[in-house]
C-alpha positions, -999 to +999 in steps of 0.1 A: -527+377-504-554+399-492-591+404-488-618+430-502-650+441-500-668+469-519-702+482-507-730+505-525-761+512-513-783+525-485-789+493-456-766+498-428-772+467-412-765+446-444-734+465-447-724+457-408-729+420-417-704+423-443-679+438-424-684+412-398-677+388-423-648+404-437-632+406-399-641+369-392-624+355-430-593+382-424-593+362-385-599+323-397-594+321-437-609+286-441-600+292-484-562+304-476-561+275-448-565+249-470-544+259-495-513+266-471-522+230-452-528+252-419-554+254-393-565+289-393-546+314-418-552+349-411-550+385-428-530+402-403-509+427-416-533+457-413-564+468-428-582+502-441-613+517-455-626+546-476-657+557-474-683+584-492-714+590-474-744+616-475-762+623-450-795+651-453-777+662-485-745+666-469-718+645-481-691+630-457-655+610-461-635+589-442-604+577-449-587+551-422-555+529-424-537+508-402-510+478-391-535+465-369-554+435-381-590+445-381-601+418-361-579+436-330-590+473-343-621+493-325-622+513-358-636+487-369-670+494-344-663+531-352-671+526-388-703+506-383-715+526-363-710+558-388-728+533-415-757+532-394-756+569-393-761+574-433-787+583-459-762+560-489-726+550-488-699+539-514-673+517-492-643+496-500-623+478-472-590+458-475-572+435-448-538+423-460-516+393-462-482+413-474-466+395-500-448+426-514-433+456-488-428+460-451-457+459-433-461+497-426-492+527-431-477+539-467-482+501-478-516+493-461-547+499-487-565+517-498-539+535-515-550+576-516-546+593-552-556+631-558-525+650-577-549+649-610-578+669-592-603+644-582-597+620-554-595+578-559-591+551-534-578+519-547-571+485-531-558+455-546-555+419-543-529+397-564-492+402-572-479+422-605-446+430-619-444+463-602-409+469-618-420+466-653-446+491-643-425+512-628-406+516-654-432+522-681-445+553-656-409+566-655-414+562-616-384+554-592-385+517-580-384+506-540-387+469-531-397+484-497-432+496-514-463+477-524-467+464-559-505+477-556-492+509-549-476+514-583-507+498-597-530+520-586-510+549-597-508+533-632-551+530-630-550+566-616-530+581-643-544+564-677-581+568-669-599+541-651-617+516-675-591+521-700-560+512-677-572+478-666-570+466-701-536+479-702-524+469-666-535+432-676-504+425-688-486+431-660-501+404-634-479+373-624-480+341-631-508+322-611-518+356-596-545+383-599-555+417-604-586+420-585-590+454-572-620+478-559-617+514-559-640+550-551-634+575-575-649+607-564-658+635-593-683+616-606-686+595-577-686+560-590-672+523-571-654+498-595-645+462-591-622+438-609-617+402-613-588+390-634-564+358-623-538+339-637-542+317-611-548+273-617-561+248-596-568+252-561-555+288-562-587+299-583-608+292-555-589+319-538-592+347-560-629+346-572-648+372-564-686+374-561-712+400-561-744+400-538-774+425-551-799+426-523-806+460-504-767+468-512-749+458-537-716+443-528-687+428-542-657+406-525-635+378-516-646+343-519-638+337-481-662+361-470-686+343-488-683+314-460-697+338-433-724+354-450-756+346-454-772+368-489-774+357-517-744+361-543-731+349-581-697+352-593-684+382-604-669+367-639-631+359-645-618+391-666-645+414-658-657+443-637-684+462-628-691+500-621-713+509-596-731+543-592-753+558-567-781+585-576-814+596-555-812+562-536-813+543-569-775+523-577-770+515-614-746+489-623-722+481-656-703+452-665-674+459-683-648+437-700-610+439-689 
């Protein structure tokens, strides 16, 4: 059970407002609270970002993970301030709830793939039968390492758009494969939503998309400290975002 957030675009200051909003729903998750009959459920076993920036034609990366929850982290002010810094940006950001794993640095996302020659950053939210998928990959299997990080291997491997259709099959019962990733070489930012999830459980893992001066897509929590304007990013769909000469395009896809 985690939270996400993907970011495209150019306004710093919309972007801080987002992060703000994913520290306060990772802090106080009003969604997961009710669902768990609690008074304030947090996202506190660590957090991380990757960014792609450019700045006077130069192009930047930052790469950050930790055990910290990012409501406790200063890297947190470290990164806003770098946003403000930027001509455009491509950001995704994950705090997590660990459900799968030890809580250590290998499992917090985003997960770093680059044996294939160009460099992705995934993160995930939802639970899937890593040992099925495992096995298909003829990878070893640990119960000490994230689920998501034998997913985003799989997405890695089989080519981006195409392995989500694939990888479908492989999400729990009454769980989700919702997932945003930077793949650098083109540089593009995709999102997913996909659940299995029923009743209250859906409110959970919806994902919406906001398309103001960024566009932006992430957890429904975030949605309760924010105030843009957003529409849901449909059950079973995602959308590719792409950045060129300040303009960002965007492409739903089906799963």
């Amino acid at each position: 059970m985690c939270r996400i957030l993907l970011i495209v675009g150019s306004d710093g200051n919309e972007a801080l407002s987002l992060l703000e909003a994913l520290s306060k729903a990772s802090e106080c998750d009003p969604i997961l609270s009710k669902l768990r009959g609690e008074e304030c459920s947090k996202h506190d076993d660590g957090w991380g970002y990757a960014l792609i920036g450019f700045k006077d034609g130069r192009k930047i990366s930052r790469y950050y993970r930790s055990t910290s929850p990012i409501f406790e982290d200063r890297e947190l002010e470290e990164l806003k301030r770098c946003l403000n810094h930027l001509d455009s940006f491509s950001l995704i950001a994950h705090s997590r709830k660990m459900s799968k794993g030890e809580v250590s640095i290998f499992n917090t996302h985003p997960f770093h793939y680059s044996h294939r020659g160009f460099d992705l950053w995934f993160a995930h939210n939802g639970a899937i039968n890593d040992v099925e998928l495992a096995a298909e990959m003829g990878l070893s299997y640990s119960e000490e390492l994230s689920d998501s990080f034998y997913l985003g291997n799989y997405i890695y491997e089989r080519g981006i758009l195409e392995a989500f259709s694939q990888a479908k099959r492989f999400v729990k019962e009454g769980s989700a494969m919702n997932t945003v990733l930077i793949a650098d070489k083109p540089l593009i930012s995709v999102a997913t939503a996909y659940y299995l999830a029923e009743g209250d459980r859906i409110d959970y893992y919806r994902l919406f998309m906001s398309d103001s001066k960024n566009k932006a897509v992430f957890s429904s929590s975030i949605c309760e400290y924010i105030d843009l304007g957003y529409e849901e990013l449909r059950n079973g769909s995602g959308v590719i975002l792409s950045l060129k000469n300040s303009e960002i395009n965007s492409k739903i896809f089906e799963i």
